[in-house]
N, C-alpha and C positions, 0 to 999 in steps of 0.2 A: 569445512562444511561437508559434512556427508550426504549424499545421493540417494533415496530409496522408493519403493514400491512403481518402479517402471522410470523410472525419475533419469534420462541420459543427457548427454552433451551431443547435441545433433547439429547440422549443416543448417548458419539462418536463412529461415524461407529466402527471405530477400536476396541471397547472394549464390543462392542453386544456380544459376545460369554463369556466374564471372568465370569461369575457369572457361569458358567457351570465347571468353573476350579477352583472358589472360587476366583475369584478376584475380586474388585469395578468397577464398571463401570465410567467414567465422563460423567459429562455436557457438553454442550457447546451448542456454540448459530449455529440452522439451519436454514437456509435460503434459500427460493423458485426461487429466480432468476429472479421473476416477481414484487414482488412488498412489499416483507422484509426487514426491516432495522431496527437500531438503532441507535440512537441522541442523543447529552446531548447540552445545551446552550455551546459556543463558544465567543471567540477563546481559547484554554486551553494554548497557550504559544506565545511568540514573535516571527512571522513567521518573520519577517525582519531580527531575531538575529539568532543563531543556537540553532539548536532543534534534537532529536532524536525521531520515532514515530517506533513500533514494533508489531505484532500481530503474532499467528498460522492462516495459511488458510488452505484449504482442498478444493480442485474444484472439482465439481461431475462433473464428466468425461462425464455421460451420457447426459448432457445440452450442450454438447461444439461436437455432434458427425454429425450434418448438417453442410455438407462443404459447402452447397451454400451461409453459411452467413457468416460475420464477426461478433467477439464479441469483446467491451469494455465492462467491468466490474471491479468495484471497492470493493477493501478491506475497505478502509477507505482513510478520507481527512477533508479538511477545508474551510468549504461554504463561497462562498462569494456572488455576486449579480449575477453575470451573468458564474463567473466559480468557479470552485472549486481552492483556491491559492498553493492548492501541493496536491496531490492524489497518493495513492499507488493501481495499478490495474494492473490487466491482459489482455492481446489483443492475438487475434487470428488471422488471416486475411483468406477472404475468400478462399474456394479451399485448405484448409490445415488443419491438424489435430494436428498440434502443433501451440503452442501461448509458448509468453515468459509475465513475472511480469516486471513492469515496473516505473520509482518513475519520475512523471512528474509535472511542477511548469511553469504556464503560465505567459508570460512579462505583463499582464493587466485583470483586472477585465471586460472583454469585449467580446463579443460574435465571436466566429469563433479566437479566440487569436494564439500567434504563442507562441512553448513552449520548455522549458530546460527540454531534457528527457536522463533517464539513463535506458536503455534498460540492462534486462540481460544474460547475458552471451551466456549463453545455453538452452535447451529447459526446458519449466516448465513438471513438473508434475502434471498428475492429479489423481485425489482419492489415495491421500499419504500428510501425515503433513509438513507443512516445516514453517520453522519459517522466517518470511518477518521482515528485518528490513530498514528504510531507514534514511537516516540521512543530513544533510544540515548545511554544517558549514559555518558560514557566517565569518571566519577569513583565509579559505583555500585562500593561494596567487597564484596567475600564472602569471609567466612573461607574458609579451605585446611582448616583442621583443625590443622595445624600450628603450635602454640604462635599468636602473635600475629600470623603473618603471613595477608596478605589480598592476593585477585586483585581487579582494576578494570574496568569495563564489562560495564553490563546494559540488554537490550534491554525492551522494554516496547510491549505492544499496547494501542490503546483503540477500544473500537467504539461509536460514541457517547460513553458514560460508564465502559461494563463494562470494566475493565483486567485482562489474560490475562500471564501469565510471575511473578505473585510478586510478594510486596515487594521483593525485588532483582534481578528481572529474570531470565532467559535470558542466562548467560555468555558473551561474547563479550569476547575479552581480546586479540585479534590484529587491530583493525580495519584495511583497504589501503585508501586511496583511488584512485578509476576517476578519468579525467579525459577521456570521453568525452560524449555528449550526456545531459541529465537527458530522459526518456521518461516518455509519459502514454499509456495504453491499451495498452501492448506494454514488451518489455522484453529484456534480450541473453539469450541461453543458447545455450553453445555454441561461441559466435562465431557466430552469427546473433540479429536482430532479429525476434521471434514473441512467441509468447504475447499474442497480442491479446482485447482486453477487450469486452464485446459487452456495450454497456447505456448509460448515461450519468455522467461524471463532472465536477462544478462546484467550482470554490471550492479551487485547488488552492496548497497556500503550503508551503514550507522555511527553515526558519534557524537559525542557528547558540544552541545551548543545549536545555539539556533543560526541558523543560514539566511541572511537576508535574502529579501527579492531580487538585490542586483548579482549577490554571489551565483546564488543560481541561475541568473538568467547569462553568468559568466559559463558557467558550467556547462550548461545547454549549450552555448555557443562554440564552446571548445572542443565540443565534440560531435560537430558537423563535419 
């Protein structure tokens, strides 16, 4: 994965003081908000199949403190031509001081698209770790209502542990694959690269298959 427009490996907030206790401090990647990010060539898995995609964020609190705007900004996703085909990000809306994380996959590669979103739960935090997972199983059934038949793919948030969309997910039954760069801190909309992420993101992994609730909440645990 390559590094760009201010995009570095800095000391996390959280562990600036351990070397004064004798502890290590980490890395991790910091980003400006205006114009950092990281890329690797794309696509890294079959967005049409099921996939699981996971990171740490950390939102600096002080970037999100003007209520007169609203903010999208992106963790990471999967470029396509005019949108990004699944994006994990935070939204804010103007006049408010809380935003929640959000796993959103638009019906088309096209400008202004309408989208399958799994908003979560409760209010996010900011300047505190939390481990983002989202996951899209393209085998989740839902009935129709219609005698015995059933639609397939559901989307699925985890913030930390907390899972947002249902026991079967947020309907997403038309998934396209983008085959442009996978993007960390920013993300397409449009046909432009923006939405940039102003805070710190570590520990960033994709692959193919969906991740149950318990796996995950294995993973969380494992790395307390």
């Amino acid at each position: 994965m390559t590094m760009g427009g201010g995009a570095m490996l800095g000391i996390d907030p959280d562990t600036v003081g351990n070397p004064d206790i004798g502890l290590p401090t980490r890395q991790v990647m910091a980003l400006n908000g205006t114009s950092s990010y990281a890329n690797v060539a794309g696509p890294l898995v079959d967005e049409t199949g099921s996939f699981t995609a996971t990171a740490w964020g950390r939102l600096d609190g002080e970037k999100f403190k003007d209520r007169t705007k609203s903010y999208n900004v992106r963790v990471m996703g999967q470029s396509g031509t005019a949108n990004s085909s699944w994006s994990l990000r935070y939204e804010q809306a103007a006049g408010s001081s809380a935003g929640k994380w959000k796993f959103a996959r638009p019906t088309s590669d096209v400008n202004a698209p309408s989208y399958a979103t799994v908003t979560q739960s409760d209010v996010a935090d900011k300047d505190r770790w939390v481990r983002l997972t989202v996951v899209y199983d393209a085998q989740q059934a839902r009935a129709t209502g219609d005698g015995d038949a059933v639609t397939r793919g559901g989307m699925f948030l985890y913030v930390n542990t907390a899972q947002s969309g249902g026991s079967t997910g947020i309907s997403h039954t038309a998934p396209w694959q983008a085959i442009g760069n996978f993007e960390v801190g920013r993300g397409m909309s449009d046909g432009v690269l923006t939405r940039y992420f102003p805070g710190h993101i570590a520990d960033v992994r994709v692959w193919t298959g969906a991740m149950s609730a318990s796996a995950i909440g294995d993973l969380y645990a494992g790395e307390q």
